[in-house]
N, CA, C and O atoms as a CHARMM CRD file, in Angstrom:
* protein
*
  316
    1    1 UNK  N    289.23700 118.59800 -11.40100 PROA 1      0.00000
    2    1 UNK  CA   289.78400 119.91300 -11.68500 PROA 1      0.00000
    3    1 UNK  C    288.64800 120.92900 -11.69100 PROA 1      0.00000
    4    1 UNK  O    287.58100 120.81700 -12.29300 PROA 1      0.00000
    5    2 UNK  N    289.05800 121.95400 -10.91000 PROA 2      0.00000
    6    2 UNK  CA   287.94200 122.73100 -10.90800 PROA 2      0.00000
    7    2 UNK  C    288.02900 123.78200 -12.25000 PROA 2      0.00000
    8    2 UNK  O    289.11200 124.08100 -12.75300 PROA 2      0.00000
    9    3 UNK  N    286.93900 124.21200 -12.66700 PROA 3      0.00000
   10    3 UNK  CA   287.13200 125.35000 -14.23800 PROA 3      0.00000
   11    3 UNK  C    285.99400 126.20300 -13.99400 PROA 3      0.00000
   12    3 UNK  O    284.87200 126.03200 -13.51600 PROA 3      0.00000
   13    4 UNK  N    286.81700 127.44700 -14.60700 PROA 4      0.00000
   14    4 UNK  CA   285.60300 128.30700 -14.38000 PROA 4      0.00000
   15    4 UNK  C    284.04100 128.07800 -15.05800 PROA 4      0.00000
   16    4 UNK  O    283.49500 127.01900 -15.36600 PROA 4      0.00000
   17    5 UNK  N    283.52800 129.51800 -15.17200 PROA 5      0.00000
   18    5 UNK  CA   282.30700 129.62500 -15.68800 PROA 5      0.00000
   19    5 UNK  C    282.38600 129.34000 -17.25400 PROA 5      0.00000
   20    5 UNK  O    283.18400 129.65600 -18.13500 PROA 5      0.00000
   21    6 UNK  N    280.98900 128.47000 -17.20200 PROA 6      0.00000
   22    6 UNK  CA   281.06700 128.52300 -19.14500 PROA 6      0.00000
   23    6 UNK  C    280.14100 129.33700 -19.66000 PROA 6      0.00000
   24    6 UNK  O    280.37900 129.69400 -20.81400 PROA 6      0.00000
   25    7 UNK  N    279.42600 129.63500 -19.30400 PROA 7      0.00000
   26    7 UNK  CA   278.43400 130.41600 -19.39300 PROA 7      0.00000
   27    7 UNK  C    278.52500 132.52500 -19.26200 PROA 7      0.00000
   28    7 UNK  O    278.77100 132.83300 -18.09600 PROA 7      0.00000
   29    8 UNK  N    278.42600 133.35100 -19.87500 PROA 8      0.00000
   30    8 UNK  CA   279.10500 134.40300 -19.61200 PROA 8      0.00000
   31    8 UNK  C    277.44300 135.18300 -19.53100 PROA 8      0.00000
   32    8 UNK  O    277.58200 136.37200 -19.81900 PROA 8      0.00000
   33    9 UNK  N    276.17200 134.89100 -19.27000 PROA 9      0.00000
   34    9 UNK  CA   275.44300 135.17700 -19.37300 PROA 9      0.00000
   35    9 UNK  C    274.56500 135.63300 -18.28200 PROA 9      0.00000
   36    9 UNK  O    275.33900 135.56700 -17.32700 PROA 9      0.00000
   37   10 UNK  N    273.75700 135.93500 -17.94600 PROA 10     0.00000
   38   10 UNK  CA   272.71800 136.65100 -15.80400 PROA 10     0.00000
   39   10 UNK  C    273.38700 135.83600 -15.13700 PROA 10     0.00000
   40   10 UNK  O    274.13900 134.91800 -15.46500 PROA 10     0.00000
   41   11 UNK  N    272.99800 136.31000 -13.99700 PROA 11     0.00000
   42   11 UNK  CA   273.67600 135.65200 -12.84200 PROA 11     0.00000
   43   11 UNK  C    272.87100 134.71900 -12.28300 PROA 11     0.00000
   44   11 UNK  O    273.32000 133.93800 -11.44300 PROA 11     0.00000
   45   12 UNK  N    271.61900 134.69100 -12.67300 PROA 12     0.00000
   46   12 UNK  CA   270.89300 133.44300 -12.20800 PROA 12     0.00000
   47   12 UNK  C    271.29400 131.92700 -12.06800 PROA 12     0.00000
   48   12 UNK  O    270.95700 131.45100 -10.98400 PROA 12     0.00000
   49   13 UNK  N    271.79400 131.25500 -12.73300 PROA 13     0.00000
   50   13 UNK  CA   272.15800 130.23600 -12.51800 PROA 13     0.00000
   51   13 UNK  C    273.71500 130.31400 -11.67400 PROA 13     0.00000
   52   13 UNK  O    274.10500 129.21600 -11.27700 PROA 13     0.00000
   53   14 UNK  N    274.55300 131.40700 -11.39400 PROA 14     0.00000
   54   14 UNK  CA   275.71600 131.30000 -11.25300 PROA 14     0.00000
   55   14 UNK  C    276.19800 130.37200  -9.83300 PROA 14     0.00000
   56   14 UNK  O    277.35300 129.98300  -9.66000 PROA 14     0.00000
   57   15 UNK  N    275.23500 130.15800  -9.03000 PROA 15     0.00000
   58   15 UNK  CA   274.93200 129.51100  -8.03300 PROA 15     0.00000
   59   15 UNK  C    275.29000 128.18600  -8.30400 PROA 15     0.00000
   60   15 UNK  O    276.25900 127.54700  -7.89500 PROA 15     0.00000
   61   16 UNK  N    274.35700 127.85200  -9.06500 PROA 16     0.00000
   62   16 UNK  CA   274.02300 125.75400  -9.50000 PROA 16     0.00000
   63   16 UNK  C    274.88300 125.70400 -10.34500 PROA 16     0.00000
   64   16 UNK  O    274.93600 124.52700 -10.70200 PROA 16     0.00000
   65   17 UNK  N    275.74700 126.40900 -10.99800 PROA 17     0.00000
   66   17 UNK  CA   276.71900 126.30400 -12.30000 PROA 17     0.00000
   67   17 UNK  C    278.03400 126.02600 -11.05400 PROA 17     0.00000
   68   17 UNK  O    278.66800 124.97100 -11.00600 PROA 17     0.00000
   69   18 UNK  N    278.25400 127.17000 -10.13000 PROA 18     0.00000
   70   18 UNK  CA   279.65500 126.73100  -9.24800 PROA 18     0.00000
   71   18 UNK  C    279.59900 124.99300  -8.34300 PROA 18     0.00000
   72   18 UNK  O    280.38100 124.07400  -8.09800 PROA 18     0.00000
   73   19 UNK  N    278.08400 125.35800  -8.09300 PROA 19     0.00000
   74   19 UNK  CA   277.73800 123.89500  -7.24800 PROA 19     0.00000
   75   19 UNK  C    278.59500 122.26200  -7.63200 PROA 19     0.00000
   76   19 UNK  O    279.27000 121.40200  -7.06600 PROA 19     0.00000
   77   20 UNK  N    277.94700 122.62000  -9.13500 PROA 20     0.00000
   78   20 UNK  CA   278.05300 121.76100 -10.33800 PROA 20     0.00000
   79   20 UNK  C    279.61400 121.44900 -10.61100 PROA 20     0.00000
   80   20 UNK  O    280.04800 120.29800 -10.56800 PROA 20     0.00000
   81   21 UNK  N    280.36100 122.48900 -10.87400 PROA 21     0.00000
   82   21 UNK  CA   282.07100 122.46000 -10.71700 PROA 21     0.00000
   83   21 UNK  C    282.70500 121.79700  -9.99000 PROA 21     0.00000
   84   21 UNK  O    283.59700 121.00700 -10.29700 PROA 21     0.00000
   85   22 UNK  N    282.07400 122.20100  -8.36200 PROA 22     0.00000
   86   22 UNK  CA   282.51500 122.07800  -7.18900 PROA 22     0.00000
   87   22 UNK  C    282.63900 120.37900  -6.85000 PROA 22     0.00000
   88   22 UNK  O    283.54200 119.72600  -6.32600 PROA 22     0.00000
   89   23 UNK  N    281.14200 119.94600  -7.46800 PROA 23     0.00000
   90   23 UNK  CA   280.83200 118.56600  -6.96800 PROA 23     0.00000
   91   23 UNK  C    281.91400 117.43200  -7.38100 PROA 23     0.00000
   92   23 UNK  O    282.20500 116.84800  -6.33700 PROA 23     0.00000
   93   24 UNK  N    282.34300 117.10000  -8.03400 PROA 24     0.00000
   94   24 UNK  CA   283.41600 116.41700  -8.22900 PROA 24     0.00000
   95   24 UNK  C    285.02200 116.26600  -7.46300 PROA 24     0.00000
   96   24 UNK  O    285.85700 115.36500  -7.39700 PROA 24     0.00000
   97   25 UNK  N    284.95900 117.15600  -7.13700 PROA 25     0.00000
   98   25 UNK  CA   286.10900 117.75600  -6.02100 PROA 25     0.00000
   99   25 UNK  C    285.40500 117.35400  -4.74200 PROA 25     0.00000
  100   25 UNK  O    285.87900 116.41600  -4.10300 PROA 25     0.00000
  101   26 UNK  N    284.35500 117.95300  -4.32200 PROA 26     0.00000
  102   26 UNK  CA   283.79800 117.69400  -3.10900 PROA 26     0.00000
  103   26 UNK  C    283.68200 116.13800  -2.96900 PROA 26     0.00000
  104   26 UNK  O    283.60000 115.58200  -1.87400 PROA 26     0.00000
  105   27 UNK  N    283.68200 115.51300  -4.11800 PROA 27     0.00000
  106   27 UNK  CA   283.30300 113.84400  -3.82100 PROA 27     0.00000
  107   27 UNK  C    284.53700 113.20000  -3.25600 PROA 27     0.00000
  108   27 UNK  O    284.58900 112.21800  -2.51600 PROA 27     0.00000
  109   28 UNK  N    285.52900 113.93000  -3.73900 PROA 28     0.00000
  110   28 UNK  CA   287.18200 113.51600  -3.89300 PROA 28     0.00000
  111   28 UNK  C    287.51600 113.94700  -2.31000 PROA 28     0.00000
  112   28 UNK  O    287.97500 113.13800  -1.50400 PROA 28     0.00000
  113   29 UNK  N    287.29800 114.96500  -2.07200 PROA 29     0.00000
  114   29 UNK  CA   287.60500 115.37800  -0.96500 PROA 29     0.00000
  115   29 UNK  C    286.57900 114.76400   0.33900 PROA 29     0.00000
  116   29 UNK  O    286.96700 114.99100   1.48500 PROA 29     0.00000
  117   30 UNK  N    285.75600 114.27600   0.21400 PROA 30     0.00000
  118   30 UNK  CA   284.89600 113.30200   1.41400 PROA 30     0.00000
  119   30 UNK  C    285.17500 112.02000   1.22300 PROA 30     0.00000
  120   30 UNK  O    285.11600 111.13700   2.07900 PROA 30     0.00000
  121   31 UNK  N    285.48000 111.90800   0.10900 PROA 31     0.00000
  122   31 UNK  CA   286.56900 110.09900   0.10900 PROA 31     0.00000
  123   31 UNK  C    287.14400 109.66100   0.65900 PROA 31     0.00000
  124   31 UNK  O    287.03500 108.61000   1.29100 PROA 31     0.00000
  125   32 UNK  N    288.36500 110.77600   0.49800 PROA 32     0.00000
  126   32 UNK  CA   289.66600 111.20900   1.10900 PROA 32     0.00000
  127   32 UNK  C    289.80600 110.79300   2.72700 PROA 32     0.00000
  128   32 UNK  O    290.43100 109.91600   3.32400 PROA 32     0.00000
  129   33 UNK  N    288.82400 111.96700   3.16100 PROA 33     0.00000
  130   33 UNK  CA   288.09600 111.92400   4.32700 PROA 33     0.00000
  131   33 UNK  C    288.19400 110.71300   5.17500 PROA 33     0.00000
  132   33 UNK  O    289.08300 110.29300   5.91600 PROA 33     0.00000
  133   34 UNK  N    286.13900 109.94800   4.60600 PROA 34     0.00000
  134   34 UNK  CA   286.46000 108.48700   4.57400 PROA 34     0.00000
  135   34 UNK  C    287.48700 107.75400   5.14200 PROA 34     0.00000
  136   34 UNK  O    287.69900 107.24900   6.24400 PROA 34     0.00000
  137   35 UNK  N    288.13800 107.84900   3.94800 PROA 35     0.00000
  138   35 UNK  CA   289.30700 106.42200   3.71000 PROA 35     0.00000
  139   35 UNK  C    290.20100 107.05700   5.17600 PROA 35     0.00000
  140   35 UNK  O    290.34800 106.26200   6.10400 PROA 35     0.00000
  141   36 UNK  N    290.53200 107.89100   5.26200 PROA 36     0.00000
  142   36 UNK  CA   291.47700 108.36200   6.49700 PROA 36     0.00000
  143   36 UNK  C    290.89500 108.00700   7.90300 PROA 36     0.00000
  144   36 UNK  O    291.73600 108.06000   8.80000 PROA 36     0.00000
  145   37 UNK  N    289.54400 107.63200   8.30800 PROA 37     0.00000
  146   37 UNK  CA   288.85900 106.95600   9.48900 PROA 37     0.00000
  147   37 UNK  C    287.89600 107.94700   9.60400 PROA 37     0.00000
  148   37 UNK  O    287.25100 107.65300  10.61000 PROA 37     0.00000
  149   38 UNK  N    287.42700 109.01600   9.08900 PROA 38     0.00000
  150   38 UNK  CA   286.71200 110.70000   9.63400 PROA 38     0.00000
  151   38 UNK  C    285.32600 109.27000   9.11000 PROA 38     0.00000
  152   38 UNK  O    285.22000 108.46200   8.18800 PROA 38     0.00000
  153   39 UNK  N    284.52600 109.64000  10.31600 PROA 39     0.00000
  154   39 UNK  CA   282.63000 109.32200   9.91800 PROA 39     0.00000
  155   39 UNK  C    282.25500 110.71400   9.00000 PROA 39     0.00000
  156   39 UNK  O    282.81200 111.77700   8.72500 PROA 39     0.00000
  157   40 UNK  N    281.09000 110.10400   8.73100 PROA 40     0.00000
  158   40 UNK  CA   279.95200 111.34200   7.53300 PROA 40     0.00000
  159   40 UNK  C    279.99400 112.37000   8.66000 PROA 40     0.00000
  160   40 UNK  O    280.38700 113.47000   8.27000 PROA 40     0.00000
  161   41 UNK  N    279.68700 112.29600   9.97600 PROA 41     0.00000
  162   41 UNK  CA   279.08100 113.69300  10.46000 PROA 41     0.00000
  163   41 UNK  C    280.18500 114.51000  10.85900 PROA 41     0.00000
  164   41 UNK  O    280.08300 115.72900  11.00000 PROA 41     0.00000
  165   42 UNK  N    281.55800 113.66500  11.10000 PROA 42     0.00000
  166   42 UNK  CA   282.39000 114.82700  11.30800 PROA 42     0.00000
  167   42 UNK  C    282.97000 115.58700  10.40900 PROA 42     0.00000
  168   42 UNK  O    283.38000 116.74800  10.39200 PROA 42     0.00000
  169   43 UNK  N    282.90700 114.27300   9.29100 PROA 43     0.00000
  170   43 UNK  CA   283.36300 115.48100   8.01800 PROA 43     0.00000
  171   43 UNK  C    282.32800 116.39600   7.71900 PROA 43     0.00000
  172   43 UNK  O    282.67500 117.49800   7.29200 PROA 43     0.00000
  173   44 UNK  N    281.50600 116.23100   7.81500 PROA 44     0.00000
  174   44 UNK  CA   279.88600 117.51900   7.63000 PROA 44     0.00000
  175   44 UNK  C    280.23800 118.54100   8.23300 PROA 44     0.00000
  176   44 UNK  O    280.32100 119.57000   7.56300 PROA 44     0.00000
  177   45 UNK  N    280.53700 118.59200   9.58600 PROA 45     0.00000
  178   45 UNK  CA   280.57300 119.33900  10.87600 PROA 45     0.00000
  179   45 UNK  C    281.66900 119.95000  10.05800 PROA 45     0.00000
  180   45 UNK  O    281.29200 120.97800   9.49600 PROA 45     0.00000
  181   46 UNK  N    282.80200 119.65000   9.84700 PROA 46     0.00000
  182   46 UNK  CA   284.25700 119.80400   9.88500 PROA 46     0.00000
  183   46 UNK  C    284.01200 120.97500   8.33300 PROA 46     0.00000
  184   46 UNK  O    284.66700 122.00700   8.18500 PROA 46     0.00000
  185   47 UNK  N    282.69500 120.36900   7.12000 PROA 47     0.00000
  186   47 UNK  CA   282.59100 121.19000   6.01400 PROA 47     0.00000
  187   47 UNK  C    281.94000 122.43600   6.76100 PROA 47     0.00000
  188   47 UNK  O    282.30500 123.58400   6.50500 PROA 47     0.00000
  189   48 UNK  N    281.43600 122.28600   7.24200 PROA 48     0.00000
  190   48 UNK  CA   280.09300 123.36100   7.78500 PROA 48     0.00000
  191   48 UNK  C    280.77300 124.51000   8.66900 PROA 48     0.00000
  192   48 UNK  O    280.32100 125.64900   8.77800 PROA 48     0.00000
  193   49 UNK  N    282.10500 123.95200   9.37300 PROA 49     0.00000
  194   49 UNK  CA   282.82700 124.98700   9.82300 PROA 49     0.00000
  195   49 UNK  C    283.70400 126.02100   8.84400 PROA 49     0.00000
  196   49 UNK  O    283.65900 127.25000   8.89100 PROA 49     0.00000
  197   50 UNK  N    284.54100 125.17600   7.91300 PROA 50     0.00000
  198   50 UNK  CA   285.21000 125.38700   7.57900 PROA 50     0.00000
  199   50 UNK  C    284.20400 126.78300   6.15900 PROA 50     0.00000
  200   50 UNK  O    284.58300 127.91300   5.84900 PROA 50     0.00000
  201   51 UNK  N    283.06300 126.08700   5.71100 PROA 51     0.00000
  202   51 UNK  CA   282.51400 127.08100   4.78300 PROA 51     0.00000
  203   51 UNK  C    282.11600 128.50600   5.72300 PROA 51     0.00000
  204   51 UNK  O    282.26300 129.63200   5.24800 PROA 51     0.00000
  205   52 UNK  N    281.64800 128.28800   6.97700 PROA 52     0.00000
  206   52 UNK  CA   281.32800 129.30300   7.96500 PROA 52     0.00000
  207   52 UNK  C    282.32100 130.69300   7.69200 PROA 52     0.00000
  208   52 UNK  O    282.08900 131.80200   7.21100 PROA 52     0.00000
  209   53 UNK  N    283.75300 129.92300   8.35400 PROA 53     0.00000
  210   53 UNK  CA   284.62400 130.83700   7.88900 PROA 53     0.00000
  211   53 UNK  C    285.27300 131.34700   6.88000 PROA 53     0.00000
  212   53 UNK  O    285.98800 132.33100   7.07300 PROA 53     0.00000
  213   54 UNK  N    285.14700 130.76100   5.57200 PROA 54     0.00000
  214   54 UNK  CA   285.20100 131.42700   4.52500 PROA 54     0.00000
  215   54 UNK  C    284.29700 132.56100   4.20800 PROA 54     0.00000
  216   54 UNK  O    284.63100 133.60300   3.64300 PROA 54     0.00000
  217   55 UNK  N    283.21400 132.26700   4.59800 PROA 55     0.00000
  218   55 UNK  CA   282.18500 133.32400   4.16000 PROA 55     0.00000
  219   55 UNK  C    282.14300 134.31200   5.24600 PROA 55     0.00000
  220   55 UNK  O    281.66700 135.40800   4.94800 PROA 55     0.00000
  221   56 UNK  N    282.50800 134.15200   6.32400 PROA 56     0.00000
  222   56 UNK  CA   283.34200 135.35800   7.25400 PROA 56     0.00000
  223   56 UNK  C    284.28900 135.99800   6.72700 PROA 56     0.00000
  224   56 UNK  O    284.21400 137.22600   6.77600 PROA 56     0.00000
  225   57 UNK  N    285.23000 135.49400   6.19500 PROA 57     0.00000
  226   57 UNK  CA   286.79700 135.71700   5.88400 PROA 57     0.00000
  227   57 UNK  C    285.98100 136.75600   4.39600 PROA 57     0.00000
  228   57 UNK  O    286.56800 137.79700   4.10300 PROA 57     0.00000
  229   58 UNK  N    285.36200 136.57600   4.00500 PROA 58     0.00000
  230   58 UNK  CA   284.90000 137.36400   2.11300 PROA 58     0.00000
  231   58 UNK  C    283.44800 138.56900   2.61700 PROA 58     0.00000
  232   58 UNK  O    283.30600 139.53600   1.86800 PROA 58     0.00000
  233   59 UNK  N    282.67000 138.47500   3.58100 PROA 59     0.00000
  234   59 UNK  CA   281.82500 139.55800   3.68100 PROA 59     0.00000
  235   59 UNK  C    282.33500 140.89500   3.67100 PROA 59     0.00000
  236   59 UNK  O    281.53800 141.82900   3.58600 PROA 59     0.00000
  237   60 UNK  N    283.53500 141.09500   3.74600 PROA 60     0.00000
  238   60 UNK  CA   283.62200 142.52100   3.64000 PROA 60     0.00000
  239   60 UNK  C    283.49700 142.77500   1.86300 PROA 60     0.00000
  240   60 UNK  O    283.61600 143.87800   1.32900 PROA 60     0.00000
  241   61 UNK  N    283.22800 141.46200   1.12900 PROA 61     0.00000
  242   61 UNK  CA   283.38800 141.93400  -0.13300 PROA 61     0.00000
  243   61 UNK  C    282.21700 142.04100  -0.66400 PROA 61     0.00000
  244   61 UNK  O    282.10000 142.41000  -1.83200 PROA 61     0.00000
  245   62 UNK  N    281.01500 141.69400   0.21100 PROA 62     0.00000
  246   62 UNK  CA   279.74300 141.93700  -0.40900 PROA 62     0.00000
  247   62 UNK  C    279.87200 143.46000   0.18800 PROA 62     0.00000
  248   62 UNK  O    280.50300 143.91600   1.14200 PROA 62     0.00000
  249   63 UNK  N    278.86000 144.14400  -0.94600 PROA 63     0.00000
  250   63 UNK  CA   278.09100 145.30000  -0.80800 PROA 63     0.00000
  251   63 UNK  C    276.71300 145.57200  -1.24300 PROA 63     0.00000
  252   63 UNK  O    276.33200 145.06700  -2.29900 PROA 63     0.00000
  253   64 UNK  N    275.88900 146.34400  -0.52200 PROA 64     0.00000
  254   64 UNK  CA   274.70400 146.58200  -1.05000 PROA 64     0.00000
  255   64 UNK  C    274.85700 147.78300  -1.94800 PROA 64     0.00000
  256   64 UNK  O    275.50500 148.82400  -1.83600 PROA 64     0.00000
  257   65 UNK  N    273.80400 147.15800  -3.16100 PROA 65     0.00000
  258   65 UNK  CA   273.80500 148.08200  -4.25300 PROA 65     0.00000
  259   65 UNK  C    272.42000 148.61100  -4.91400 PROA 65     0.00000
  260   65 UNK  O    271.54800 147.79000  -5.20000 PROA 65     0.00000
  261   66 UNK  N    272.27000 149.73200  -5.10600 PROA 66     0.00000
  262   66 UNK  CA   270.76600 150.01900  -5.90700 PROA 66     0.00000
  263   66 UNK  C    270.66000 149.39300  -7.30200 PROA 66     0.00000
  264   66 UNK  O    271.63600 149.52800  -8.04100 PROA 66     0.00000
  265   67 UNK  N    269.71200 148.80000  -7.69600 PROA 67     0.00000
  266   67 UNK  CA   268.96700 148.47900  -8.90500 PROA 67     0.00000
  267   67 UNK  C    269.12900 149.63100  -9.72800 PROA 67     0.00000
  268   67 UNK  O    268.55700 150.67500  -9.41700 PROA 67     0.00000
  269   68 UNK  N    269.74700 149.56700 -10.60200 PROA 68     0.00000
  270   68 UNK  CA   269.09900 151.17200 -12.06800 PROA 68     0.00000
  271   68 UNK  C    268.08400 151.43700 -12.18500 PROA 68     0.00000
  272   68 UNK  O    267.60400 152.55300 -11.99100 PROA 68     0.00000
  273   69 UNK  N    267.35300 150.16100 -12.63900 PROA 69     0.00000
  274   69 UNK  CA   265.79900 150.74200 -13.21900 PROA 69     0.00000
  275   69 UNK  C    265.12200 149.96400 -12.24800 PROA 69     0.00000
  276   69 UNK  O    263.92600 149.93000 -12.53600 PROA 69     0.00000
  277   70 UNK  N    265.39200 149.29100 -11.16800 PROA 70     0.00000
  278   70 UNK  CA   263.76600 149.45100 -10.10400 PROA 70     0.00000
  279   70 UNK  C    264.11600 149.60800  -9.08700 PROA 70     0.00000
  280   70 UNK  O    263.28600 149.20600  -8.27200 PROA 70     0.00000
  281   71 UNK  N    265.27200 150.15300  -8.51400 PROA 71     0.00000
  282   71 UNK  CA   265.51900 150.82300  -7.30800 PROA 71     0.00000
  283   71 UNK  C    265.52000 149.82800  -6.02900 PROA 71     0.00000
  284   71 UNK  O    265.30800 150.28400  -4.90500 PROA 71     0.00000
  285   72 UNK  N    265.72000 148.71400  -6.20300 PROA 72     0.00000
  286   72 UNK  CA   265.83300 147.78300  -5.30800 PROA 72     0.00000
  287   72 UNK  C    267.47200 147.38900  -4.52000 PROA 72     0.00000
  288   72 UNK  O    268.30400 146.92700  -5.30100 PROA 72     0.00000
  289   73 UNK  N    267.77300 147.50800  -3.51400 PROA 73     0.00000
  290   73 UNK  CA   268.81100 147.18600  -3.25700 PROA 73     0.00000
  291   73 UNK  C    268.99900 145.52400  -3.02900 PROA 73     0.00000
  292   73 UNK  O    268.34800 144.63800  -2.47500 PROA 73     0.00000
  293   74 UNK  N    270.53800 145.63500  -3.93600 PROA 74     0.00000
  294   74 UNK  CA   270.91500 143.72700  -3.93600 PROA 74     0.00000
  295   74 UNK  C    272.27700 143.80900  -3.70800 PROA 74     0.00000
  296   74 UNK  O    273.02400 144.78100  -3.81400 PROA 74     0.00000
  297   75 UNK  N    272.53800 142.51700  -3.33800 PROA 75     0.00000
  298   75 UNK  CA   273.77800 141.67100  -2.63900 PROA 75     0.00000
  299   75 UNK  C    274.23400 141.74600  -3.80300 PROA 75     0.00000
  300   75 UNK  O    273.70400 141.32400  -4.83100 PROA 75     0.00000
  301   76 UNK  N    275.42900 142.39100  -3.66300 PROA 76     0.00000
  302   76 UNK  CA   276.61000 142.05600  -4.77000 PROA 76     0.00000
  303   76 UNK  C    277.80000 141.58300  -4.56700 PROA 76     0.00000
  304   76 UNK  O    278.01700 141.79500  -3.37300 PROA 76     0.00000
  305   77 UNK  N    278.79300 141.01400  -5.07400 PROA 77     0.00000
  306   77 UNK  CA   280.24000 140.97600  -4.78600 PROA 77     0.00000
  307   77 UNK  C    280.71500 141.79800  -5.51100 PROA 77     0.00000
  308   77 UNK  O    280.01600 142.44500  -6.29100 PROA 77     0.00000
  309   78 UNK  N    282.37400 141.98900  -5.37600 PROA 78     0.00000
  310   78 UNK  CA   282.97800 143.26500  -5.71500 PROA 78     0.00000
  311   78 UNK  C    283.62600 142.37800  -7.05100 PROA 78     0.00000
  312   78 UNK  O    283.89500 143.07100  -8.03200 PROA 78     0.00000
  313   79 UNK  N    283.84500 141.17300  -7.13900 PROA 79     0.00000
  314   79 UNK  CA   284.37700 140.43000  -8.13900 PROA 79     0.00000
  315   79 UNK  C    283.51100 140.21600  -9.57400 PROA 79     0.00000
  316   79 UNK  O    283.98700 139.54200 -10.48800 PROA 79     0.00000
């Protein structure tokens, strides 16, 4: 089961915290895979596409944004 964030704190870790969620599902879901006849590389190939286009399908939701106090522009999401 996937669950959100536990943590309500920087965004630094928010990366390795979703990873972390994710992994248990992802194990379930290359099992799955597996057991159905798919080899490791096509299911790889088959992840590697499929994340491609998600992150196509969501860039219009990043935006670049200025820093307050050091004026740096960063990758944000709108979420």
């Amino acid at each position: 089961m996937i669950t959100g964030r536990k943590s309500i704190g920087a965004l630094a870790g928010r990366d390795l915290e979703c990873g972390f969620t994710l992994e248990e599902e992802f194990g379930l879901l290359t099992d799955l895979a597996e057991r159905a006849g798919w080899r490791w590389d096509e299911i790889a190939l088959a992840l590697l596409e499929l994340t491609d286009e998600y992150a196509s399908a969501h860039r219009s939701d990043l935006a670049l944004v200025r820093h307050p106090t050091r004026g740096v522009a960063a990758l944000k999401t709108r979420h």
